[in-house]
GUVOGU-589262 format. One line per 10 residues: number of its first residue (from 1); for each residue x, y, z of C-alpha. Coordinates in pm, 1 decimal. Each point is the difference from the previous one (the first is absolute). Layout:
# GUVOGU-589262
NUM> X Y Z; ...
This chain:
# GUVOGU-589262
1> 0.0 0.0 0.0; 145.1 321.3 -107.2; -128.5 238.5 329.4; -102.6 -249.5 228.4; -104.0 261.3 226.2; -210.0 227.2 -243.2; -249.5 218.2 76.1; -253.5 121.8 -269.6; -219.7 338.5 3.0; -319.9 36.4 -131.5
11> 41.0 343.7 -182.6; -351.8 92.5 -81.5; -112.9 -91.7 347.7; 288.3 180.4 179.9; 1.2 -315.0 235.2; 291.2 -75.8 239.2; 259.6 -223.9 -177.3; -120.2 -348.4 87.3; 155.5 -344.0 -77.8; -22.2 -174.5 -332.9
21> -277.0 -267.1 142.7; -207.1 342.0 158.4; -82.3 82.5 -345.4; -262.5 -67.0 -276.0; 243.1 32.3 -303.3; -283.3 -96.0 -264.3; -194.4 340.1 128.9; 320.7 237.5 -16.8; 106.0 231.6 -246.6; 273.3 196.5 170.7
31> 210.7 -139.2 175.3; 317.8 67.2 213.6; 262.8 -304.4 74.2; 257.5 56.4 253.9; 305.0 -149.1 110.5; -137.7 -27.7 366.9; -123.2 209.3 256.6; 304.7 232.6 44.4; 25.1 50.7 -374.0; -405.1 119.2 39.4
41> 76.1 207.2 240.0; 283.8 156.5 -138.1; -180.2 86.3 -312.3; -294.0 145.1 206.4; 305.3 212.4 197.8; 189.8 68.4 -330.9; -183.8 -63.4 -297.2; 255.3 -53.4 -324.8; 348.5 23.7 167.4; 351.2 -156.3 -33.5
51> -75.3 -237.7 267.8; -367.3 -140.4 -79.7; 149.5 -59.0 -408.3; -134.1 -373.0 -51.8; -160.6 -64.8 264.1; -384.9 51.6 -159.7; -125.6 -127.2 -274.5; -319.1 187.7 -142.8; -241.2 -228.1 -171.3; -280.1 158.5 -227.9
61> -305.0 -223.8 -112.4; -207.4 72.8 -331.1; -264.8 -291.6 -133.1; 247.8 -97.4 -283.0; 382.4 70.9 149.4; 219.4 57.3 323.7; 220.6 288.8 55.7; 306.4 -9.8 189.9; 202.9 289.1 169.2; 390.8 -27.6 149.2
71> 225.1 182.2 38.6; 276.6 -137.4 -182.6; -36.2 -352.2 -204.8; 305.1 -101.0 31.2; 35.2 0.8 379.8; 11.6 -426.6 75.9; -331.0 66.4 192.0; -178.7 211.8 -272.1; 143.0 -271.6 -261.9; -120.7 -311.7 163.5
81> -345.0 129.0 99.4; -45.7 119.1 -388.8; 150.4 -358.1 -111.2; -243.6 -157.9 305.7; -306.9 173.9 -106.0; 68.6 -38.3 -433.2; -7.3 -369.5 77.6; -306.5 -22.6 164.4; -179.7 188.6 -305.9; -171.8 -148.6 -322.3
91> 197.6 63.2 -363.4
């Protein structure tokens, strides 16, 4: 598991972060993935800064496609998620 400790954010509700198994993915649009707690909370505290780059992943839901924000791609974090998630989608 790439963040075993990841904590995801309902954007359009405004909801605390919450756990991945606290969530009902199939309803979200907008959606927030963090590192953890600490990298949550740092982004709350900070917002885009040296030392929250790739640690949140920003997921973006249409009927038809998935959109997915990082900060860089080729961090190892950034590139496994992207490699995780391609795998996982129909050709």
């Amino acid at each position: 598991m790439l963040w075993p400790e990841a904590v995801f954010e309902d954007v359009e509700g405004h909801g605390p972060p919450r756990s991945y198994g606290q969530l009902a993915f199939a309803r979200l649009r907008d959606v927030f993935a963090y590192r953890d707690f600490a990298a949550a909370a740092q982004w709350k505290a900070r917002g885009a800064a040296a030392e929250t780059a790739n640690t949140m992943i920003h997921l973006l839901k249409s009927s038809t496609t998935i959109t997915v924000v990082v900060d860089d791609p080729r961090h190892p974090d950034m590139t496994a998620y992207l490699a995780l998630l391609e795998s996982g989608l129909p050709a």
